[in-house]
C-alpha positions as CSV (number, residue, x, y, z in Angstrom):
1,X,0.0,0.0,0.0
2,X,3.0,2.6,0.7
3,X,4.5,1.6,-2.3
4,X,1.4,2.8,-4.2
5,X,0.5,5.4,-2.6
6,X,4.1,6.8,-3.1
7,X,3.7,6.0,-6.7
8,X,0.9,7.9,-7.2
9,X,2.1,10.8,-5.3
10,X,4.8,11.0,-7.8
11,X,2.6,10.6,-10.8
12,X,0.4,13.7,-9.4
13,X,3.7,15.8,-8.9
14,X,4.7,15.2,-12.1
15,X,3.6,17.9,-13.8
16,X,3.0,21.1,-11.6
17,X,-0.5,23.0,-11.6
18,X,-0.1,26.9,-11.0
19,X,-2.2,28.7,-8.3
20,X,-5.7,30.3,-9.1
21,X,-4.8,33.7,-11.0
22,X,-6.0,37.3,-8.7
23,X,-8.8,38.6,-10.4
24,X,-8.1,42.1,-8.4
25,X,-5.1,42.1,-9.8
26,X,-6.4,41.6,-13.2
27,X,-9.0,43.9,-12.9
28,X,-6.4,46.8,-11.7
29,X,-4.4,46.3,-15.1
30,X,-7.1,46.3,-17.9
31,X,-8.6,49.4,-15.6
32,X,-5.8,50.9,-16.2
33,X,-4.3,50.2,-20.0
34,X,-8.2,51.0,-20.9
35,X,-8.3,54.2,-18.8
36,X,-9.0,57.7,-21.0
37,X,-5.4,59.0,-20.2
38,X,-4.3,56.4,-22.1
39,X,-6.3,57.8,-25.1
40,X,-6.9,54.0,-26.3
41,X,-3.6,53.0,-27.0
42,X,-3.7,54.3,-30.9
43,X,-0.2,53.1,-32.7
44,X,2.0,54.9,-32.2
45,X,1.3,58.0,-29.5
46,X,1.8,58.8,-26.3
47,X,-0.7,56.6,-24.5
48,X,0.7,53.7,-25.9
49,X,4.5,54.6,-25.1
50,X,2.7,54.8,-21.3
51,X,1.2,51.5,-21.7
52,X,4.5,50.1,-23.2
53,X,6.2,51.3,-20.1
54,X,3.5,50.1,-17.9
55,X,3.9,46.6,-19.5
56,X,7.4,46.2,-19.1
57,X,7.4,47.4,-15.6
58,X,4.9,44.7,-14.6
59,X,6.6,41.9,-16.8
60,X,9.8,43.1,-13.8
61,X,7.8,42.9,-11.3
62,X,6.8,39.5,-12.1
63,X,10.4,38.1,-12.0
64,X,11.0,38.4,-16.2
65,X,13.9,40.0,-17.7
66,X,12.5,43.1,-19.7
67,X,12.6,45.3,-22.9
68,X,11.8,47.1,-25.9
69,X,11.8,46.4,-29.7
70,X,11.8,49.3,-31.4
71,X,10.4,49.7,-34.7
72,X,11.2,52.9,-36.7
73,X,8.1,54.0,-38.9
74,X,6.9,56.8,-41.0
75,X,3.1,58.3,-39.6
76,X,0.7,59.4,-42.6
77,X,-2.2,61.5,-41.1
78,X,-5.2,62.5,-42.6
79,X,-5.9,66.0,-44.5
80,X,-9.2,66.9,-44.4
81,X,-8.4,70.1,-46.1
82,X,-9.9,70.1,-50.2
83,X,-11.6,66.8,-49.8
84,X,-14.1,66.7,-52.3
85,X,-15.9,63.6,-53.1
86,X,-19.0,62.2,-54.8
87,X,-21.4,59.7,-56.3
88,X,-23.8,59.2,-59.5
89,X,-25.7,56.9,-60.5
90,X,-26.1,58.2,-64.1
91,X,-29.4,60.6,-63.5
92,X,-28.4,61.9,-60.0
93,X,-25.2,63.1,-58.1
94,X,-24.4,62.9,-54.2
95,X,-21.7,65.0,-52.7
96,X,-20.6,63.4,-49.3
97,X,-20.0,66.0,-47.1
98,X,-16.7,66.1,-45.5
99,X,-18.3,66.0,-41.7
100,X,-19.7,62.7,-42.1
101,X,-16.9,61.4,-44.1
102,X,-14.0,58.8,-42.3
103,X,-10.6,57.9,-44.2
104,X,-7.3,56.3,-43.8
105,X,-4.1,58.7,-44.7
106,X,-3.1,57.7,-47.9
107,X,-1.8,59.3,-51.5
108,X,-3.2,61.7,-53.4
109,X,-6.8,61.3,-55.0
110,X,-7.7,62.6,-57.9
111,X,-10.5,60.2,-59.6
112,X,-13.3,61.7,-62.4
113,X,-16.0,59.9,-62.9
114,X,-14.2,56.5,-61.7
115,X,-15.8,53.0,-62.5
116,X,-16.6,51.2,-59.3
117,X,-17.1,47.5,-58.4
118,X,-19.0,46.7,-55.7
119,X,-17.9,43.6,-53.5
120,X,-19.5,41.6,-50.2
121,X,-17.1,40.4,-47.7
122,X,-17.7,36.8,-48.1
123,X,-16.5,37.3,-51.7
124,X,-13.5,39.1,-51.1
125,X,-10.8,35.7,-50.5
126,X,-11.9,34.4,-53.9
127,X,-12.1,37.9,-55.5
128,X,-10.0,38.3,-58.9
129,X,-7.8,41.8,-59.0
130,X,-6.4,41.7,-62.5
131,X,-8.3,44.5,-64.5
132,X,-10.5,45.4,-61.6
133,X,-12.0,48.7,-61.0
134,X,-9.8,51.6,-59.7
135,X,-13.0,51.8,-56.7
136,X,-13.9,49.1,-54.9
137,X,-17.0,48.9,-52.8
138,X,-17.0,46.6,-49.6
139,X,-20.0,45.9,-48.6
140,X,-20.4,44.1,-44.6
141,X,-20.9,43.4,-42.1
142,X,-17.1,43.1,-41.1
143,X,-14.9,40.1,-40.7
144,X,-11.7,38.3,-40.7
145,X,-9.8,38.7,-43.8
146,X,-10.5,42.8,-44.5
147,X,-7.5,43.7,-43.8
148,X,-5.5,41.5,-46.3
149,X,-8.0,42.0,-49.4
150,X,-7.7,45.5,-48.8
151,X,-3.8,44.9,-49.1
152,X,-4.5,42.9,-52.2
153,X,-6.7,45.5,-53.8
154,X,-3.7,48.5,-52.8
155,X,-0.9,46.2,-55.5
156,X,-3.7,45.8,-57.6
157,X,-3.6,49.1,-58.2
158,X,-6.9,50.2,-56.3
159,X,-7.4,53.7,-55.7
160,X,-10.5,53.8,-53.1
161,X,-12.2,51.3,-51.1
162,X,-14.9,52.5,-49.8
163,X,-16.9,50.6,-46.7
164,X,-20.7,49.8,-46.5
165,X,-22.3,48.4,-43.3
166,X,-18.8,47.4,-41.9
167,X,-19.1,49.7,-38.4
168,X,-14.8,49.3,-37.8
169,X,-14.2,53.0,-36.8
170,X,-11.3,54.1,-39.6
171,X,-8.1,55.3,-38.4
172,X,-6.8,58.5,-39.2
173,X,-3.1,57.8,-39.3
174,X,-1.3,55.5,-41.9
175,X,1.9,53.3,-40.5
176,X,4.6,52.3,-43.0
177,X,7.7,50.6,-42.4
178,X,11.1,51.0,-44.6
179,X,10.7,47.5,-45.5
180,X,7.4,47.1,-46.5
181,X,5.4,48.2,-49.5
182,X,3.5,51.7,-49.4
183,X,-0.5,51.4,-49.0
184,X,-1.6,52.6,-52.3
185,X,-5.4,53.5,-51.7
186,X,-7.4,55.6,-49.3
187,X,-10.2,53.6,-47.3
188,X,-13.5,55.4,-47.1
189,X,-16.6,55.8,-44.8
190,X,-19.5,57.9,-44.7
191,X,-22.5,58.4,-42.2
192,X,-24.1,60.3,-44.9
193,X,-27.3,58.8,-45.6
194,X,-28.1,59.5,-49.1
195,X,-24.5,58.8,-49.8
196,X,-25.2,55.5,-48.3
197,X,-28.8,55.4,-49.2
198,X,-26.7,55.4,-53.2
199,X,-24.0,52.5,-52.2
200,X,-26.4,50.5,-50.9
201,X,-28.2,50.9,-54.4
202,X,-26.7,48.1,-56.1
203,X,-26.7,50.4,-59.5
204,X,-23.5,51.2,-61.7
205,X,-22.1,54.0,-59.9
206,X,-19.1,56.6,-60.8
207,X,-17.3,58.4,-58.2
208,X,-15.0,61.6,-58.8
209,X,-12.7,62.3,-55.8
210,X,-10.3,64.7,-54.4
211,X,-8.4,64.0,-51.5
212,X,-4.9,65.4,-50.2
213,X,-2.4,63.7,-49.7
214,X,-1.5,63.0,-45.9
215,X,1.5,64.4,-44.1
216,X,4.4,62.5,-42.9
217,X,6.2,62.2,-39.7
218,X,9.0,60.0,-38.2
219,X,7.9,58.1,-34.9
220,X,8.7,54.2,-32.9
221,X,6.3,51.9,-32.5
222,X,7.6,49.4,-29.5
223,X,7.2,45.2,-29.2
224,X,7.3,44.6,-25.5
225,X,9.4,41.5,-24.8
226,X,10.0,39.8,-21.2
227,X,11.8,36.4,-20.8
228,X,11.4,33.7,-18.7
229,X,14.6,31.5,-19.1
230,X,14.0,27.8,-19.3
231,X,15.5,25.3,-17.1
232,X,16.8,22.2,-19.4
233,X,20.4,22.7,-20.9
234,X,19.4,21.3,-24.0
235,X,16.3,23.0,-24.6
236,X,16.1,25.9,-23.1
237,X,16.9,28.0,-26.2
238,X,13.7,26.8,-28.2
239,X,11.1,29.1,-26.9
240,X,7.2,29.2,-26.8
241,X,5.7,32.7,-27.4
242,X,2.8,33.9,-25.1
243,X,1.3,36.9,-27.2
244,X,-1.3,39.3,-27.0
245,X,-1.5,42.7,-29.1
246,X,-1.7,46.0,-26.5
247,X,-2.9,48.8,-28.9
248,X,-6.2,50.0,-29.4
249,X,-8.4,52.3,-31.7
250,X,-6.8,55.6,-29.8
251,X,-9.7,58.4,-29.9
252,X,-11.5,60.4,-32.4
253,X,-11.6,64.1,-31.8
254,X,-14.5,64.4,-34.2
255,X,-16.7,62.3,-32.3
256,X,-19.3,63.9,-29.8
257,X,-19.2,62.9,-26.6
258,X,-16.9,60.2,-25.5
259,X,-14.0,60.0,-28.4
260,X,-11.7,57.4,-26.7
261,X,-12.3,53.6,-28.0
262,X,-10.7,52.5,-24.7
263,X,-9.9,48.6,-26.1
264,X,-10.5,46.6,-22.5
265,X,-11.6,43.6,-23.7
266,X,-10.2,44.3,-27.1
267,X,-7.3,43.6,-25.8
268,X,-6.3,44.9,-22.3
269,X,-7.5,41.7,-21.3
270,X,-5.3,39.7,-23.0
271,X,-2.5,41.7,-21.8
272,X,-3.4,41.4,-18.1
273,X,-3.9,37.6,-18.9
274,X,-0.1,37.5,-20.2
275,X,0.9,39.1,-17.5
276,X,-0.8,37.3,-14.9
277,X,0.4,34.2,-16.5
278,X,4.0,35.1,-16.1
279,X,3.9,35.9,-12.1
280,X,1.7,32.2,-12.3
281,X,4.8,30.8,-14.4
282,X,7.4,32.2,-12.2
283,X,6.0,30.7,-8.4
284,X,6.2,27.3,-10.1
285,X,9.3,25.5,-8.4
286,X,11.0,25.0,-11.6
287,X,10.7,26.5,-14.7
288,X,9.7,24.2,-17.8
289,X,12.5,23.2,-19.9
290,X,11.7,25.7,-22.7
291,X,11.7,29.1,-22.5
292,X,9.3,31.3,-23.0
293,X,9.0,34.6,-24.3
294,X,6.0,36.7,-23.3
295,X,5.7,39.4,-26.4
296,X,2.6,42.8,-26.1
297,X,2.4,43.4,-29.5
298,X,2.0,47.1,-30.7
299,X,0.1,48.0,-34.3
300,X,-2.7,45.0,-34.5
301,X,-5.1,46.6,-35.1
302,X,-3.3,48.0,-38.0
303,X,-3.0,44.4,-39.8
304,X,-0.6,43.0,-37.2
305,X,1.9,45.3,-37.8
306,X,3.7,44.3,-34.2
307,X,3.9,40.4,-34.6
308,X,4.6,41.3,-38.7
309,X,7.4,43.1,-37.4
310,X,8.7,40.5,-34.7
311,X,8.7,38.1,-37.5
312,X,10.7,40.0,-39.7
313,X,13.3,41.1,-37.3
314,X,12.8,37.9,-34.9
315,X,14.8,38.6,-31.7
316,X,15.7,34.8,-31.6
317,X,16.4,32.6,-34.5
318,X,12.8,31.4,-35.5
319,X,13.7,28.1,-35.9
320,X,14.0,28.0,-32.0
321,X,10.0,29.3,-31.4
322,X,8.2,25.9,-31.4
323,X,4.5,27.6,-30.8
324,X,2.6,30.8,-30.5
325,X,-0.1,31.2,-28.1
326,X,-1.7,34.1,-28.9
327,X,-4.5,35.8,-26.5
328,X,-7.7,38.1,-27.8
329,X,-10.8,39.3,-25.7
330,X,-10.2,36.9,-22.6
331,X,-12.6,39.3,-20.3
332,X,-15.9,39.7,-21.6
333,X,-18.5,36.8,-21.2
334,X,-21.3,38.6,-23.0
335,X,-20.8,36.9,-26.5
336,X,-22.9,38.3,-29.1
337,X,-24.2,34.8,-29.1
338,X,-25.3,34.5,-25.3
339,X,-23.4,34.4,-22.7
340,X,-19.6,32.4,-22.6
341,X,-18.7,31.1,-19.0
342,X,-16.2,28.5,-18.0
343,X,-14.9,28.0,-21.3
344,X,-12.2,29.3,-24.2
345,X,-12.2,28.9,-27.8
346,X,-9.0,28.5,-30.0
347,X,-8.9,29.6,-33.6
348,X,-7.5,26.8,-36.0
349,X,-8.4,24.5,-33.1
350,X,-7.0,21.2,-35.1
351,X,-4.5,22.8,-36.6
352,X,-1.3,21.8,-34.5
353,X,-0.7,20.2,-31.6
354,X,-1.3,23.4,-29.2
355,X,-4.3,22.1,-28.1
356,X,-3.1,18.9,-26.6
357,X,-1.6,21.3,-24.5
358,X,-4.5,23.6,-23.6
359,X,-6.7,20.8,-23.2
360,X,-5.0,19.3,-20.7
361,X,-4.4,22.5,-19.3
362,X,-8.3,22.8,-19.0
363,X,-8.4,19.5,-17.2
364,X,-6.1,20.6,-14.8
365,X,-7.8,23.8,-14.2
366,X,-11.4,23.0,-14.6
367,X,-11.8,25.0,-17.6
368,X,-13.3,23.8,-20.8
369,X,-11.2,24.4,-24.2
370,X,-13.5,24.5,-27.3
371,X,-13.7,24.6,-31.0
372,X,-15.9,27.3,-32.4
373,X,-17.4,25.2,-35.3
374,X,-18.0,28.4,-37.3
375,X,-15.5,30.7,-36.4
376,X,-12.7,28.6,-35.3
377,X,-10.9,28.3,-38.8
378,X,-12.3,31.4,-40.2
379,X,-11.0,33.5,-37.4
380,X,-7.7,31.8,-37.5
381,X,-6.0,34.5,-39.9
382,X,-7.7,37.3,-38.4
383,X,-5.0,38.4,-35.3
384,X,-1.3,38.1,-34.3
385,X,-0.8,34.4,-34.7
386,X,-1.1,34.5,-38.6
387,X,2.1,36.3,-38.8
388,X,4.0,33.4,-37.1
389,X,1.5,30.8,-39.2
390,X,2.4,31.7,-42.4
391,X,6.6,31.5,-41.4
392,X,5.9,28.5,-40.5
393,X,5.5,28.2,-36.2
394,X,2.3,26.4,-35.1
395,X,-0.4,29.0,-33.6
396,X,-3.9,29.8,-32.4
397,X,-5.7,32.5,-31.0
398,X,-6.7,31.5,-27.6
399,X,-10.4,34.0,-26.7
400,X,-13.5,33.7,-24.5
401,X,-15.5,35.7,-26.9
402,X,-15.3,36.2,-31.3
403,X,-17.9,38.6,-31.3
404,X,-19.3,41.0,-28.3
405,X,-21.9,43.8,-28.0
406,X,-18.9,46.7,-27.8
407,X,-16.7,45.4,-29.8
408,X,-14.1,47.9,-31.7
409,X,-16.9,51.1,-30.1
410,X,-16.9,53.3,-27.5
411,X,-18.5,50.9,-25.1
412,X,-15.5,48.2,-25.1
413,X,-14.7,49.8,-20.9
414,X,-13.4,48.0,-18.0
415,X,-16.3,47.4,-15.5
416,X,-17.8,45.1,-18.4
417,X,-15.4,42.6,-18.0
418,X,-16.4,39.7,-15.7
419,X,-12.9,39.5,-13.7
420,X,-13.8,35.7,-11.5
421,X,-14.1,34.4,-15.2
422,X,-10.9,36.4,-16.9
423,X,-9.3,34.8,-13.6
424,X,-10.4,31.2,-14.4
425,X,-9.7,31.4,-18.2
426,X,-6.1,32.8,-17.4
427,X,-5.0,29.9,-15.3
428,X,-5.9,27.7,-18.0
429,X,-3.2,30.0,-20.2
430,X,-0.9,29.5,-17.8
431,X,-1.2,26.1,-17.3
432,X,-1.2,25.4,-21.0
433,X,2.0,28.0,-21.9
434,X,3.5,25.7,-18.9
435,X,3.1,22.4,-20.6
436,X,3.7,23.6,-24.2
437,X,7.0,24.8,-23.0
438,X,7.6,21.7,-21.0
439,X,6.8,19.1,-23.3
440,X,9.4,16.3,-24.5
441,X,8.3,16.6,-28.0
442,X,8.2,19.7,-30.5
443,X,4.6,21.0,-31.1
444,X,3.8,20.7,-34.9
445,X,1.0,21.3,-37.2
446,X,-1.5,18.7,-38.3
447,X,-0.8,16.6,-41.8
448,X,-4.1,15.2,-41.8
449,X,-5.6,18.4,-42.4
450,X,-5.7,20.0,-45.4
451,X,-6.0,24.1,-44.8
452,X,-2.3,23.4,-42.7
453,X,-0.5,22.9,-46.0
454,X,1.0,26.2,-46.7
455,X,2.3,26.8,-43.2
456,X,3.7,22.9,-42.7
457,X,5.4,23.5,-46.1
458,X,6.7,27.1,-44.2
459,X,7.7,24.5,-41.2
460,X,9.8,22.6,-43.5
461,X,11.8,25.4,-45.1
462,X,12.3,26.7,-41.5
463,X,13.6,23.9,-39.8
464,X,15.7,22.8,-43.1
465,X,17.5,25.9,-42.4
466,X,17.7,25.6,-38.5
């Protein structure tokens, strides 16, 4: 009996649980990353060089070894000086009124009597550029995959997109890096409504533009990194990646009212959770034999201009990153679908072997791990792990929530969040970070399933040249 009993004592210590996660303390750092003074985090500005700070002081404080990665970029911001736009149909004319009208800092416009094609968003992945229309119309509601199709449309030579139904608030400054291609179009809004009454027309439309070109200015957009060394000679320099993007919608001075999108679901939370996780990490009595590297991302909101970044200018060879665990919208239980307790979804759910992992991680923390049947692979492009997908380093996107009442508007604020649940959900991360980085055996993608070819062929040409 002694002999069994020790035997199953050493089968339970095998592999360490971490401590429930302090929902106070959670609920202290999404009040503050999503406070107004930090003017919702827009990339780059001032309140997100605060939050950057704040980051990397509470990635110290937890025990990691912190810092910054810098990214030099040129700002475009909007002109609204001599913009003069408008609509026909062939019998009648609308001129959208500069006051109602939203764009992205882009080149100059000059368009007269433009052809225009209008497109829905489900049709945008299969959607054929060559000889297309120098206006595109995009009509919603909104979704995974806008951002690359509106890259897609910019080489294809795309002057104006313009955006029905899709309620994304636009932002009014343009990032560009030295090593990436110029966006080539402006993106357009209007709360108009007989300029929308006339989009919404389905007729062959012409549009004749004028719009400035923006101005220019030199600024640094930061990554913040903090490390928690692993503890096995051998493998200690492969690292898993616990990500989550920090920047936000920032404000909009033309709005009435409240003008900061304060982002604290979208994604304070999953910056608190990353946080969280790393003090969680750190009380464990040994550290698990990989490293792993706890990244805030800055500019996702942008099209994942921080985890883009990272991957060009990887801070460790990224050969060595076996997995990315990406976090999005761990706070908020009020799912547009009903409400989402006790449970997290991952995107690309069979994907890799991640979720081995996080489902034993939700065993071991009495937290369900899901698949989404509708949204899991749809979603899967649609935040920070696609960047390290499509190089080739299994990911997913680890949320509570796809969709939520505030989501991307003004009510996305800090009291919503329901903190006991953030609390449960991020000891689960934790716990699943933990074992990932532990694990004897390399996490891979999934060769039975057919939507992983592109980034297990990516895998291959990485690891050939490891």
């Amino acid at each position: 009996m002694k002999l069994v009993i020790g035997l199953l004592c050493l089968s339970l210590g095998a592999v360490e649980v971490v401590k429930e996660a302090d929902a106070k303390a959670l609920s202290a750092i999404v009040s503050f990353l999503a406070s107004d003074s930090l003017e919702g985090r827009e990339t780059p500005s001032a309140g997100q060089t605060i939050a950057a700070d704040y980051i990397a002081s509470e990635f110290r404080r937890t025990g990691l070894k912190a810092s910054f990665q810098d990214a030099k970029v040129s700002v475009r911001r909007v002109v609204r000086d001599g913009f003069d736009v408008s609509l026909s149909d062939g019998s009648k004319s609308v001129k959208v009124p500069v006051d109602t009208a939203f764009w992205t800092a882009g080149p100059k416009v000059e368009l007269s009597g433009a052809a225009v094609k209008v497109v829905k968003m489900a049709e945008l992945r299969e959607l054929k550029t060559e000889g297309i229309e120098p206006v595109v119309i995009i009509e919603g509601p909104g979704g995974p995959g806008l951002q690359q199709a509106v890259m897609k449309l910019s080489t294809a030579g795309v002057k104006v997109v313009i955006l029905v139904g899709i309620p994304m608030p636009l932002p009014i400054q343009t990032l560009e890096f030295d090593d990436q291609p110029k966006m080539g179009l402006v993106m357009l809004r209007t709360s108009n409504a007989d300029a929308e009454a006339m989009l919404k027309s389905g007729g062959a439309l012409k549009l004749t533009a004028k719009i400035a070109m923006a101005t220019a200015s030199n600024d640094v957009a930061r990554n913040v990194i903090g490390i928690l060394p692993g503890s096995d000679p051998k493998l200690k320099d492969e690292y898993v990646l616990l990500t989550a993007h920090y920047d936000h919608l920032g404000i909009r001075p033309m709005n009435e009212g409240d003008k900061v999108y304060n982002g604290a679901n979208d994604n304070a939370s999953g910056v608190a959770s990353i946080i969280e996780s790393a003090r969680l990490i750190g009380q464990l009595p040994v550290a698990p034999k990989r490293s792993i590297m706890f990244v805030a991302f800055f500019g996702e909101e942008r099209g994942l201009l921080g985890s883009r970044y990272f991957v060009r200018h990887p801070l460790v060879p990224l050969a060595k990153i076996v997995a990315n665990i990406n976090l999005e919208q761990t706070g908020r239980t009020d799912s547009s679908e009903g409400p989402n307790v006790g449970q997290v979804n991952l995107t690309g759910y069979h994907f890799s072997t991640i979720h081995k992992h996080l489902e034993e991680a939700g065993k071991a923390t009495a937290l369900k791990v899901v698949k989404h049947e509708k949204f899991s692979d749809p979603y899967f492009n649609a935040s920070d792990n696609a960047a390290f997908a499509q190089v080739g380093v299994p990911s997913t996107t680890m949320s509570v929530t796809y969709a939520f009442p505030d989501y991307h508007q003004l009510g996305d604020e800090w009291e919503k969040i329901d903190y006991a649940n953030m609390a449960k959900v991020t000891r689960a991360i934790a716990q699943g970070a933990y074992l990932a980085a532990d694990a004897a055996e390399r996490i891979v993608w999934n060769a039975d399933e057919p939507k992983t070819k592109a980034y297990r062929e990516a895998a291959e040409k990485l690891l050939q040249a490891k």
